[in-house]
CHARMM-style PDB file with segment names, atoms N, HN, CA, C and O in Angstrom:
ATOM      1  N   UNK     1     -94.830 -24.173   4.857  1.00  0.00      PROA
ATOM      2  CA  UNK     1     -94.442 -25.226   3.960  1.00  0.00      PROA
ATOM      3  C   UNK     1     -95.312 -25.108   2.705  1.00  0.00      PROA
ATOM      4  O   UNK     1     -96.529 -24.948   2.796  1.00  0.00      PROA
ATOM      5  N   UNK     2     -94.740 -25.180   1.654  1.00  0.00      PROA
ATOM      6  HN  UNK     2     -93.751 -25.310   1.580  1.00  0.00      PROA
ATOM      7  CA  UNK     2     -95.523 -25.573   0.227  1.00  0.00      PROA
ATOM      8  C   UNK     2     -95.242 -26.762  -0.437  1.00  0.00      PROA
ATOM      9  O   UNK     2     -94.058 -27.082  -0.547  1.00  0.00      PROA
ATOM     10  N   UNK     3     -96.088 -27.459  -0.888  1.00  0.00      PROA
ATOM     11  HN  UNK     3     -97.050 -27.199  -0.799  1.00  0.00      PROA
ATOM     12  CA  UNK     3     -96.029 -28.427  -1.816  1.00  0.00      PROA
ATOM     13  C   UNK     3     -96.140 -28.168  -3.198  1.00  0.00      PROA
ATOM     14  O   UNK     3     -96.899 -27.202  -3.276  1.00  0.00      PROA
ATOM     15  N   UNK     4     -95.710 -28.589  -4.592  1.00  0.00      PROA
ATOM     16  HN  UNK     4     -95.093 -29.374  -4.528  1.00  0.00      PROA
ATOM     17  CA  UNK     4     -95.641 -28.465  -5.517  1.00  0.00      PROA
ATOM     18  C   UNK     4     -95.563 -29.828  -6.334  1.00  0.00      PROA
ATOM     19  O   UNK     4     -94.655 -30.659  -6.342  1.00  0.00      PROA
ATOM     20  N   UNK     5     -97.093 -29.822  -7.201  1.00  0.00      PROA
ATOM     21  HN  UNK     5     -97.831 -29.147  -7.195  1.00  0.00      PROA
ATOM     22  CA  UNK     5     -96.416 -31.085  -8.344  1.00  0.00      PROA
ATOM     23  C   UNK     5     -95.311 -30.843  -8.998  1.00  0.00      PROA
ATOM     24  O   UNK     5     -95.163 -29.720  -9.481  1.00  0.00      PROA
ATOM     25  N   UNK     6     -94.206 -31.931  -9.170  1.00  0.00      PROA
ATOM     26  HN  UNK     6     -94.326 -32.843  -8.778  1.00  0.00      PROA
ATOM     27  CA  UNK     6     -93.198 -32.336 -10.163  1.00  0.00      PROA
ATOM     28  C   UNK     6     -93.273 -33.379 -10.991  1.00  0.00      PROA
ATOM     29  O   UNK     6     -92.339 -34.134 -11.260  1.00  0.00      PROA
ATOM     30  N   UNK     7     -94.589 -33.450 -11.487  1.00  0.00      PROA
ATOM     31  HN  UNK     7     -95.348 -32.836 -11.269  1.00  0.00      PROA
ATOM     32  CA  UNK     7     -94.277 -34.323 -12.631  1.00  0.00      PROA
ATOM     33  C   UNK     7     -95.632 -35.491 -11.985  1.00  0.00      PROA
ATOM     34  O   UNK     7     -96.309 -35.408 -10.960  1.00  0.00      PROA
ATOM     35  N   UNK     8     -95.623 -36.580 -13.148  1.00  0.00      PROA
ATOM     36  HN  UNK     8     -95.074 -36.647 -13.981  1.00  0.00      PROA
ATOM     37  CA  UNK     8     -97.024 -37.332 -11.800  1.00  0.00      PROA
ATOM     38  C   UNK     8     -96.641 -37.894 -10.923  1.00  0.00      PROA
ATOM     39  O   UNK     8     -97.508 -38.593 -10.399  1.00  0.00      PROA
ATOM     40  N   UNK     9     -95.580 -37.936 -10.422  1.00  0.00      PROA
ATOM     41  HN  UNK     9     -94.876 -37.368 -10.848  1.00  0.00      PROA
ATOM     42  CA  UNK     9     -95.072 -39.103  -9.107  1.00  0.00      PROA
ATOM     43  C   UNK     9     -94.398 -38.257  -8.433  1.00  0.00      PROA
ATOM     44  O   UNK     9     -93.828 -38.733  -7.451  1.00  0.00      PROA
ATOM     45  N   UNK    10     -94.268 -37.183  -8.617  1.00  0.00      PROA
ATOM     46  HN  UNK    10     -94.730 -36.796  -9.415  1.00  0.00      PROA
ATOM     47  CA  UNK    10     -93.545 -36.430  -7.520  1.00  0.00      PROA
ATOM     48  C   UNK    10     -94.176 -34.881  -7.014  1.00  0.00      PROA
ATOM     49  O   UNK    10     -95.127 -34.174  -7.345  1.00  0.00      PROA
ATOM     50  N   UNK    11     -93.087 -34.810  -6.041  1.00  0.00      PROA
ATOM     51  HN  UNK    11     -92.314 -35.384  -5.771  1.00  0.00      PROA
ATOM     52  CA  UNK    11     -93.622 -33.011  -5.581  1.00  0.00      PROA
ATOM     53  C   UNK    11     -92.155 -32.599  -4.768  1.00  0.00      PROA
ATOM     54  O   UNK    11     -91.415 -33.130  -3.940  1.00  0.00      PROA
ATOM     55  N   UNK    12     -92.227 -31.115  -5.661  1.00  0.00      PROA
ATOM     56  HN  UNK    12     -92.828 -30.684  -6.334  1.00  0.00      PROA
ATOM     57  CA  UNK    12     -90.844 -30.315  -4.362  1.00  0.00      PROA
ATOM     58  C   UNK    12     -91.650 -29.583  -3.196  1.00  0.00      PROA
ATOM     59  O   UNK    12     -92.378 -28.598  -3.318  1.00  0.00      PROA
ATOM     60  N   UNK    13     -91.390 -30.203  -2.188  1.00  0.00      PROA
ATOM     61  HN  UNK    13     -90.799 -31.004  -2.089  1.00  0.00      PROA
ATOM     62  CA  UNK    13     -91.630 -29.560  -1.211  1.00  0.00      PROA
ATOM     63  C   UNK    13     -90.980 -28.407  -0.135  1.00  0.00      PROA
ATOM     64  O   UNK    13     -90.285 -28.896   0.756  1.00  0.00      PROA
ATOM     65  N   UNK    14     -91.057 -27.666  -0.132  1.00  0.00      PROA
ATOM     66  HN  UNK    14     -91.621 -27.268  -0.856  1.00  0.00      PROA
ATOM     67  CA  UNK    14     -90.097 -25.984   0.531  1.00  0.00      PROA
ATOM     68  C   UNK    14     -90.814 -26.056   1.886  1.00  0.00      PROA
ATOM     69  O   UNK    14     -91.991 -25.889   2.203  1.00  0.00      PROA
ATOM     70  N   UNK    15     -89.513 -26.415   2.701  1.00  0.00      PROA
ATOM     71  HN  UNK    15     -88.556 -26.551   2.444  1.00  0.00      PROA
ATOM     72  CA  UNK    15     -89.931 -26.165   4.420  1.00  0.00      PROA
ATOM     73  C   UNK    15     -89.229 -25.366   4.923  1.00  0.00      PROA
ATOM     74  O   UNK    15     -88.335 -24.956   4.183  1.00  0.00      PROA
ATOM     75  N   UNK    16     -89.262 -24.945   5.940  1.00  0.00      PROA
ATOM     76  HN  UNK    16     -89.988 -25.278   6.542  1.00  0.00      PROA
ATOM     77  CA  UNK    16     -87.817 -24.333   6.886  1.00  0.00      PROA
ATOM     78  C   UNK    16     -88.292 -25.154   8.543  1.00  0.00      PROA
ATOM     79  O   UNK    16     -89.326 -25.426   9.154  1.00  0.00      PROA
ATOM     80  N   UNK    17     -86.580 -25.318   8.748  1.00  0.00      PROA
ATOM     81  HN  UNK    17     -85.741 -25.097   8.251  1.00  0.00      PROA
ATOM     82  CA  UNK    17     -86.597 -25.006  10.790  1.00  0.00      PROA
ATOM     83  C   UNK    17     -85.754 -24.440  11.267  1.00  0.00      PROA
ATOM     84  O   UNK    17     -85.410 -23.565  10.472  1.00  0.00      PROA
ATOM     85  N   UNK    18     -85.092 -24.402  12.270  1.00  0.00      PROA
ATOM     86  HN  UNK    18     -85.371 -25.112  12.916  1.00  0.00      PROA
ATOM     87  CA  UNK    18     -84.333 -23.543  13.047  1.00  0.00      PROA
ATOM     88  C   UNK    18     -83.242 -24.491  13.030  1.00  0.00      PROA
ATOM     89  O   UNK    18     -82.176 -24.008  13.412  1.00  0.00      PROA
ATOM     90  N   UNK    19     -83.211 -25.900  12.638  1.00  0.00      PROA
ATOM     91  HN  UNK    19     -84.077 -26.292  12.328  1.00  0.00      PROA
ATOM     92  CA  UNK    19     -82.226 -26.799  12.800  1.00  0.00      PROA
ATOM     93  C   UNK    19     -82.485 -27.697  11.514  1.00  0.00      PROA
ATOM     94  O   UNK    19     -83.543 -28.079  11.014  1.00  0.00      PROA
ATOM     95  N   UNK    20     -81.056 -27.921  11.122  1.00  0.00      PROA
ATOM     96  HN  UNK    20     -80.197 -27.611  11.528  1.00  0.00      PROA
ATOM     97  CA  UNK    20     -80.919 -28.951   9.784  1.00  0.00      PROA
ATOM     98  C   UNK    20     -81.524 -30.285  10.426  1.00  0.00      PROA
ATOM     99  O   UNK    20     -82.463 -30.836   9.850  1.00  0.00      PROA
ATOM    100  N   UNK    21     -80.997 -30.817  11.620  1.00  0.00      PROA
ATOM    101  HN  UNK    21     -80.234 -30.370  12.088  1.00  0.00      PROA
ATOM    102  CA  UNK    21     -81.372 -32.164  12.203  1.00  0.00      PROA
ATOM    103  C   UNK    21     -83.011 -32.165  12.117  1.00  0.00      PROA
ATOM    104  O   UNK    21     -83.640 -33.034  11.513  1.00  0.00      PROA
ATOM    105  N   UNK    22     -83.397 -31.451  12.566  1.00  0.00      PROA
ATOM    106  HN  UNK    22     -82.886 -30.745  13.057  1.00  0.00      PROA
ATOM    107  CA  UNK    22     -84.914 -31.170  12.902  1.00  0.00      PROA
ATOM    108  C   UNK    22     -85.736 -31.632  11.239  1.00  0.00      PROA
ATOM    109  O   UNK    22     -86.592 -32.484  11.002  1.00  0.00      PROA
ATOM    110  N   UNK    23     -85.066 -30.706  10.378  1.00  0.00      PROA
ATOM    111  HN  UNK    23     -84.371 -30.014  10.571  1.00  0.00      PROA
ATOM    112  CA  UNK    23     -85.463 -31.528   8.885  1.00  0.00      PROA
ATOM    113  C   UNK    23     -85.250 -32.915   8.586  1.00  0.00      PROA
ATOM    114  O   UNK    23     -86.266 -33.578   8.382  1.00  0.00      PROA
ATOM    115  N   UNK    24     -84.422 -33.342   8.535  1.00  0.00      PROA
ATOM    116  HN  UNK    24     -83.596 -32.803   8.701  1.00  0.00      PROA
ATOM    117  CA  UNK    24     -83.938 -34.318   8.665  1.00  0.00      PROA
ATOM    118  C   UNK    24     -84.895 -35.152   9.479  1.00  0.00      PROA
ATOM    119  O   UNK    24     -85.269 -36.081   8.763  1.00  0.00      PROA
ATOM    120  N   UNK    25     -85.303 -35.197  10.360  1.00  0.00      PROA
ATOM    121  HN  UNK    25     -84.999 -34.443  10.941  1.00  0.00      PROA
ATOM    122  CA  UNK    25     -86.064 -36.186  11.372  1.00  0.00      PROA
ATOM    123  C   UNK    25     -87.677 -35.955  10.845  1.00  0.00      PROA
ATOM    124  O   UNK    25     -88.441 -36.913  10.962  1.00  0.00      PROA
ATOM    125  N   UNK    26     -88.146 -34.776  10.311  1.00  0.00      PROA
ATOM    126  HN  UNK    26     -87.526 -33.997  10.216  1.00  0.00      PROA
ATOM    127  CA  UNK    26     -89.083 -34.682   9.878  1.00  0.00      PROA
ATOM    128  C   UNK    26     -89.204 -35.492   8.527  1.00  0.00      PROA
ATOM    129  O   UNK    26     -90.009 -36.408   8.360  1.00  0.00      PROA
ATOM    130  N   UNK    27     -88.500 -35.137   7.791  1.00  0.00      PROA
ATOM    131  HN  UNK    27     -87.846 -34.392   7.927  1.00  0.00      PROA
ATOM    132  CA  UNK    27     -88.687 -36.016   6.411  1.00  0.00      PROA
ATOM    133  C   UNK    27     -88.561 -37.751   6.424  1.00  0.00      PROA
ATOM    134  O   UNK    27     -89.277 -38.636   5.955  1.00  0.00      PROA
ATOM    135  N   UNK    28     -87.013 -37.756   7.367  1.00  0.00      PROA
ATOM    136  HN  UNK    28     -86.432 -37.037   7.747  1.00  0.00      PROA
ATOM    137  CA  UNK    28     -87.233 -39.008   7.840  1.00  0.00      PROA
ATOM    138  C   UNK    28     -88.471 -39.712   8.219  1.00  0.00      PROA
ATOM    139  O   UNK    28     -88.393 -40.812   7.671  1.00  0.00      PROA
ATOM    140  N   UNK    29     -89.797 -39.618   9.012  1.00  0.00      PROA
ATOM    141  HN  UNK    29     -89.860 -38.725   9.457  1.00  0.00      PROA
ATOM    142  CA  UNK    29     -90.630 -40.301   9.293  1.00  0.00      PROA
ATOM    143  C   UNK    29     -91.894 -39.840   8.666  1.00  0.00      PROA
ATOM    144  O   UNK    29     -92.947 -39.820   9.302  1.00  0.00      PROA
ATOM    145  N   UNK    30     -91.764 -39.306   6.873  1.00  0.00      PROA
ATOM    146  HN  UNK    30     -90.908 -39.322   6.355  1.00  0.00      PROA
ATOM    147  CA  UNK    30     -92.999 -39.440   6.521  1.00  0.00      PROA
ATOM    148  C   UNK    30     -93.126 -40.936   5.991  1.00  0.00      PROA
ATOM    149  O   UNK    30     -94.265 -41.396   5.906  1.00  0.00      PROA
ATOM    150  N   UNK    31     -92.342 -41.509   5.730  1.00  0.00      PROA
ATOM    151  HN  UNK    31     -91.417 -41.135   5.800  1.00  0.00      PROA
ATOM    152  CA  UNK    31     -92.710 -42.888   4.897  1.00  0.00      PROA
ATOM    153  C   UNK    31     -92.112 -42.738   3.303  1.00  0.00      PROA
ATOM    154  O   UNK    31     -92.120 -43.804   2.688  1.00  0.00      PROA
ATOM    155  N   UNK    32     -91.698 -41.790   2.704  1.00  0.00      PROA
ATOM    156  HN  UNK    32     -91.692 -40.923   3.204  1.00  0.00      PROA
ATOM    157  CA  UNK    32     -91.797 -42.124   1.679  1.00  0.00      PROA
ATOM    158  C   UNK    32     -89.951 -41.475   1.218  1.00  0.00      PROA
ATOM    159  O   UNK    32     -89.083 -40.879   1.857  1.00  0.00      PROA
ATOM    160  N   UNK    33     -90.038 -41.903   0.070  1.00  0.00      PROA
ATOM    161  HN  UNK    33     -90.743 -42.387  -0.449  1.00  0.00      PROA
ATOM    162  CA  UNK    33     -88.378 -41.559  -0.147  1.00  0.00      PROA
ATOM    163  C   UNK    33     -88.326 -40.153  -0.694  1.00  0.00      PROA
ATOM    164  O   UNK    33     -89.269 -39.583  -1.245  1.00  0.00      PROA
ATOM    165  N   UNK    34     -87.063 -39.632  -0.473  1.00  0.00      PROA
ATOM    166  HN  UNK    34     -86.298 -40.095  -0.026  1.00  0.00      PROA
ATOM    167  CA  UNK    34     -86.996 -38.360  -0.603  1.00  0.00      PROA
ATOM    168  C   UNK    34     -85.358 -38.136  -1.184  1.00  0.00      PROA
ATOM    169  O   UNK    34     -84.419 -38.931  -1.233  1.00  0.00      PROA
ATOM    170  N   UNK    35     -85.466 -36.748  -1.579  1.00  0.00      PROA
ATOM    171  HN  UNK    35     -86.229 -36.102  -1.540  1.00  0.00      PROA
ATOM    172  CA  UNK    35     -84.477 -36.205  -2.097  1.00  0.00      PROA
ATOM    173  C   UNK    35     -84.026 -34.605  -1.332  1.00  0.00      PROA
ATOM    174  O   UNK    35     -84.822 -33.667  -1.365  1.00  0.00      PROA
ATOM    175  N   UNK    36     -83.016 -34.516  -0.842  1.00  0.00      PROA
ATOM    176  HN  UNK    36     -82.369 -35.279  -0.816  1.00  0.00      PROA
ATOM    177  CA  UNK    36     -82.424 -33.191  -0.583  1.00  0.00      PROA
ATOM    178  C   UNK    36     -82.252 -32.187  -1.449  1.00  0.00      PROA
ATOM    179  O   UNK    36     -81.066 -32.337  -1.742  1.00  0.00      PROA
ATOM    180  N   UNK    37     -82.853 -30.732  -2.406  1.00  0.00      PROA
ATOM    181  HN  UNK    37     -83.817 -30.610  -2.168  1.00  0.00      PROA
ATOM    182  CA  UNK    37     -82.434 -30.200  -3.021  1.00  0.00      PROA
ATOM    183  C   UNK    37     -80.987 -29.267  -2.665  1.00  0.00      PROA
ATOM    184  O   UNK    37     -79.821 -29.231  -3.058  1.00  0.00      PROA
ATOM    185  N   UNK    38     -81.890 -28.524  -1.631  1.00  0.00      PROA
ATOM    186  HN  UNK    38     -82.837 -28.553  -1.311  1.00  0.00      PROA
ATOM    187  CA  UNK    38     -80.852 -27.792  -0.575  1.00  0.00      PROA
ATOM    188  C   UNK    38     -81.377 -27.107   0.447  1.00  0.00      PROA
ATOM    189  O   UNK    38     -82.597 -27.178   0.596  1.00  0.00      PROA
ATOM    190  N   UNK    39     -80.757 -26.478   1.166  1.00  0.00      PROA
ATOM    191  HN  UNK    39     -79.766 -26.421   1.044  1.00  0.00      PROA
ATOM    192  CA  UNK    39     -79.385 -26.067   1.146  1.00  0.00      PROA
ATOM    193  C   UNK    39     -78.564 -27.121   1.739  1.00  0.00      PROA
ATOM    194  O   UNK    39     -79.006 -28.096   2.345  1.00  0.00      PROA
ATOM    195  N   UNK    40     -77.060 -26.791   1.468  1.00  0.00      PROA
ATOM    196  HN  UNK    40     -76.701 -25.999   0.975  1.00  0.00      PROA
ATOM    197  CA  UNK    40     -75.868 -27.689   1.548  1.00  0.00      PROA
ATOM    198  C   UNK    40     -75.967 -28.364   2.850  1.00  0.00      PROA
ATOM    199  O   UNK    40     -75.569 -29.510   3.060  1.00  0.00      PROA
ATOM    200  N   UNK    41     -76.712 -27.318   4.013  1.00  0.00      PROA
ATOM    201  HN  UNK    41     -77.035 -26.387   3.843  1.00  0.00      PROA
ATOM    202  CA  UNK    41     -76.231 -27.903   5.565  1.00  0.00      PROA
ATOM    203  C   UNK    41     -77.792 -28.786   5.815  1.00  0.00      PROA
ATOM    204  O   UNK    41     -78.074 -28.861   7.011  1.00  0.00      PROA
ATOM    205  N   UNK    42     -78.702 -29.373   4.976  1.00  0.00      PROA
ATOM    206  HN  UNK    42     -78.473 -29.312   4.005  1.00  0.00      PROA
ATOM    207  CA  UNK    42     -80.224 -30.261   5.349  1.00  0.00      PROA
ATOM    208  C   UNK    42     -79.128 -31.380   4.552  1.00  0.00      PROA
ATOM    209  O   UNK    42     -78.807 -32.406   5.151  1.00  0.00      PROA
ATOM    210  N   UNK    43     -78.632 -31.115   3.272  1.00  0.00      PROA
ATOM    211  HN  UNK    43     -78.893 -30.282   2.785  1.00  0.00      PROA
ATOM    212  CA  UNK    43     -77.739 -32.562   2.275  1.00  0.00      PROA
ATOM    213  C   UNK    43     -76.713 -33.045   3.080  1.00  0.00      PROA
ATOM    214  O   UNK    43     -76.115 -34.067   2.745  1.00  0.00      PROA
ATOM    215  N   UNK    44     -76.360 -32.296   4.352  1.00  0.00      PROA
ATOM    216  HN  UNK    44     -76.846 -31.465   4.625  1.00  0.00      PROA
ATOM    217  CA  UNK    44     -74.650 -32.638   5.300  1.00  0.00      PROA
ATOM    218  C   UNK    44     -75.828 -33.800   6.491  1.00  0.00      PROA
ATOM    219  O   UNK    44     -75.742 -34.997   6.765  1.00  0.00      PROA
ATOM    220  N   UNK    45     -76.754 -32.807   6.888  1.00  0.00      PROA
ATOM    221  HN  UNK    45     -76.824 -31.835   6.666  1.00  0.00      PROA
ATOM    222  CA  UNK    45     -77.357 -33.618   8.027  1.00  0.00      PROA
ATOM    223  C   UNK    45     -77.812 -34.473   7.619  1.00  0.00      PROA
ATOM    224  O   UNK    45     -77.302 -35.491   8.089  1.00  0.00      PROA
ATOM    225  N   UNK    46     -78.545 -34.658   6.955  1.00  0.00      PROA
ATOM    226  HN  UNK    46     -78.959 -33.832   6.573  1.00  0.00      PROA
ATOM    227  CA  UNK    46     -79.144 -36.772   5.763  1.00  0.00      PROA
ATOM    228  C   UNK    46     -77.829 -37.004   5.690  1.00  0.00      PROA
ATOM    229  O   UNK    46     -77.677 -38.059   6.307  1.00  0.00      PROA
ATOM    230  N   UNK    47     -77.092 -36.745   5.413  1.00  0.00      PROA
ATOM    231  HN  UNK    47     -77.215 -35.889   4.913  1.00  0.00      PROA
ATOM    232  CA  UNK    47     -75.530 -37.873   4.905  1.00  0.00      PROA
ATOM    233  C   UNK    47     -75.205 -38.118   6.305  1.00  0.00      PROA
ATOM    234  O   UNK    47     -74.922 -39.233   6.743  1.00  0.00      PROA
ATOM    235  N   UNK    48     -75.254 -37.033   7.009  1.00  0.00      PROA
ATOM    236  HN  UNK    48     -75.485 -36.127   6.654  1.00  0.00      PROA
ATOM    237  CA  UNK    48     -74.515 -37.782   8.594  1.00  0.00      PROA
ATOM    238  C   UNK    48     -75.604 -38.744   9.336  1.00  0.00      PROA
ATOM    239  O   UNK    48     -75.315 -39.771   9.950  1.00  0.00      PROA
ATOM    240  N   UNK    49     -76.997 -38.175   9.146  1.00  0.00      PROA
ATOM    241  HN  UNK    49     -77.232 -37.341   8.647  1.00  0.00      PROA
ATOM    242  CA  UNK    49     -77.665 -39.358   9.653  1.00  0.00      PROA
ATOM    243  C   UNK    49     -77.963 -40.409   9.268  1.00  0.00      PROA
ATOM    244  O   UNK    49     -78.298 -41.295  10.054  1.00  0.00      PROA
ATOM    245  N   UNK    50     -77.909 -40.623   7.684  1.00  0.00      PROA
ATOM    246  HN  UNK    50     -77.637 -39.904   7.046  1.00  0.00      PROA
ATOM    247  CA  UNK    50     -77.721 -41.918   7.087  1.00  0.00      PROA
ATOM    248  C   UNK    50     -76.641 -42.983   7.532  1.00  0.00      PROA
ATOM    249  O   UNK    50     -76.697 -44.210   7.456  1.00  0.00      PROA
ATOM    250  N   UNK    51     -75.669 -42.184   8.005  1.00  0.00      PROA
ATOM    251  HN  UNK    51     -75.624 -41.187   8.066  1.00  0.00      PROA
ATOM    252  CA  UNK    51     -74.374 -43.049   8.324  1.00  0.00      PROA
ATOM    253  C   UNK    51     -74.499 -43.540  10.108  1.00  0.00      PROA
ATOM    254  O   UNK    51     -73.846 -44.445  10.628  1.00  0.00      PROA
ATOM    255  N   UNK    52     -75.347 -42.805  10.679  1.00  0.00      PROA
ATOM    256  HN  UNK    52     -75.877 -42.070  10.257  1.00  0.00      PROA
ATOM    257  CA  UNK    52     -75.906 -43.309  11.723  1.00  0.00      PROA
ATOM    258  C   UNK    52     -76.480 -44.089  12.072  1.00  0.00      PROA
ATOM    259  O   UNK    52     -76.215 -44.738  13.083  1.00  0.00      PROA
ATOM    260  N   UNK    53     -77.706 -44.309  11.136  1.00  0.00      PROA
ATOM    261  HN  UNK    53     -77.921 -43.782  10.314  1.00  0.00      PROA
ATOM    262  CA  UNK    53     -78.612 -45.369  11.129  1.00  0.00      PROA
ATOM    263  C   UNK    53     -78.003 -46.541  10.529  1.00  0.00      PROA
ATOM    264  O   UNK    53     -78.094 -47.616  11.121  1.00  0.00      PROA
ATOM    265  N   UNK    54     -77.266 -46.439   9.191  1.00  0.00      PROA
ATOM    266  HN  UNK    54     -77.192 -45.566   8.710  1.00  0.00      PROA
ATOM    267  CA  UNK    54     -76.377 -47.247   8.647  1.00  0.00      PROA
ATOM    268  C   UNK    54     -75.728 -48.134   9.593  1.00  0.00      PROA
ATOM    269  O   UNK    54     -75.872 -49.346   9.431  1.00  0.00      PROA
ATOM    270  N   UNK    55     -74.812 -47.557  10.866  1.00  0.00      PROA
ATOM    271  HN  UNK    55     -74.695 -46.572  10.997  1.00  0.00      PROA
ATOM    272  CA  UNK    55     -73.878 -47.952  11.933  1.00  0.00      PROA
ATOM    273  C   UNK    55     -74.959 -48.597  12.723  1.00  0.00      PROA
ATOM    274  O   UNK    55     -74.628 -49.687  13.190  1.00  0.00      PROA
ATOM    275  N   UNK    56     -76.036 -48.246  12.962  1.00  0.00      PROA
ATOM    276  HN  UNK    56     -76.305 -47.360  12.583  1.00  0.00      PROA
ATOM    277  CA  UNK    56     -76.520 -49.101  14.285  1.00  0.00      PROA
ATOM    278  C   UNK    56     -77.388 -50.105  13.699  1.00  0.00      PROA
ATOM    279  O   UNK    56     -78.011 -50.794  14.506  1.00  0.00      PROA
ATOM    280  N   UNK    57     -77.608 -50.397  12.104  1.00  0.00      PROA
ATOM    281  HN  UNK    57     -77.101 -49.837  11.449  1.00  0.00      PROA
ATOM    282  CA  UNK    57     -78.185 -51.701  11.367  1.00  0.00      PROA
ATOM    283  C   UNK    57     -77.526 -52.387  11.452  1.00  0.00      PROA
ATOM    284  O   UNK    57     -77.873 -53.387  12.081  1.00  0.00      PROA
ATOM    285  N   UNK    58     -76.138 -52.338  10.890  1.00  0.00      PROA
ATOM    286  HN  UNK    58     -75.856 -51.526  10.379  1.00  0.00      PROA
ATOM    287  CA  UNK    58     -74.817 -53.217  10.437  1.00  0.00      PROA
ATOM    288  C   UNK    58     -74.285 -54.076  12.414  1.00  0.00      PROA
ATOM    289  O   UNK    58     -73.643 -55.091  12.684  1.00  0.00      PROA
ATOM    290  N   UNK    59     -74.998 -52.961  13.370  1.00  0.00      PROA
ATOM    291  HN  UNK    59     -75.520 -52.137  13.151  1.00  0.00      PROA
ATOM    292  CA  UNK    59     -74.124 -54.126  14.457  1.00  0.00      PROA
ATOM    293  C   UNK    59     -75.411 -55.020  14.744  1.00  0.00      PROA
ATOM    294  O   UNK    59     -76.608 -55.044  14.458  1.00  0.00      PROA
ATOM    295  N   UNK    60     -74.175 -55.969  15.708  1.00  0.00      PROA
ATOM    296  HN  UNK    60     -73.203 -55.950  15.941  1.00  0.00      PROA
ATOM    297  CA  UNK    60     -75.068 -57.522  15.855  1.00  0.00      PROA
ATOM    298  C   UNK    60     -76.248 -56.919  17.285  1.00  0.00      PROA
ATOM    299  OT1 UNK    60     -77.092 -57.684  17.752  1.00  0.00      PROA
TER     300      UNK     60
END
């Protein structure tokens, strides 16, 4: 993994795993908000797990 300043409030960070989900769950629980650059299939897995978490807030 590398980190990189972007500017003063930010940083691109370059990871790899063997699984898009696996990113996804990692970034998910640093705490802080994030952005997907790419590739297309880490931006598919945040959209599908957003809509997951989304679904199990919204029930009673």
């Amino acid at each position: 993994m590398t980190i990189e300043a972007d500017g003063p409030d930010a940083c691109v960070v370059t990871a790899g795993a063997d699984d898009p989900e696996r990113m996804v769950t990692y970034f998910a629980t640093v705490g802080a908000d994030f952005e997907v650059l790419e590739p297309p299939e880490v931006v598919a897995a945040v959209a599908s797990a957003a809509d997951r978490l989304r679904r199990a807030a919204s029930r009673p």
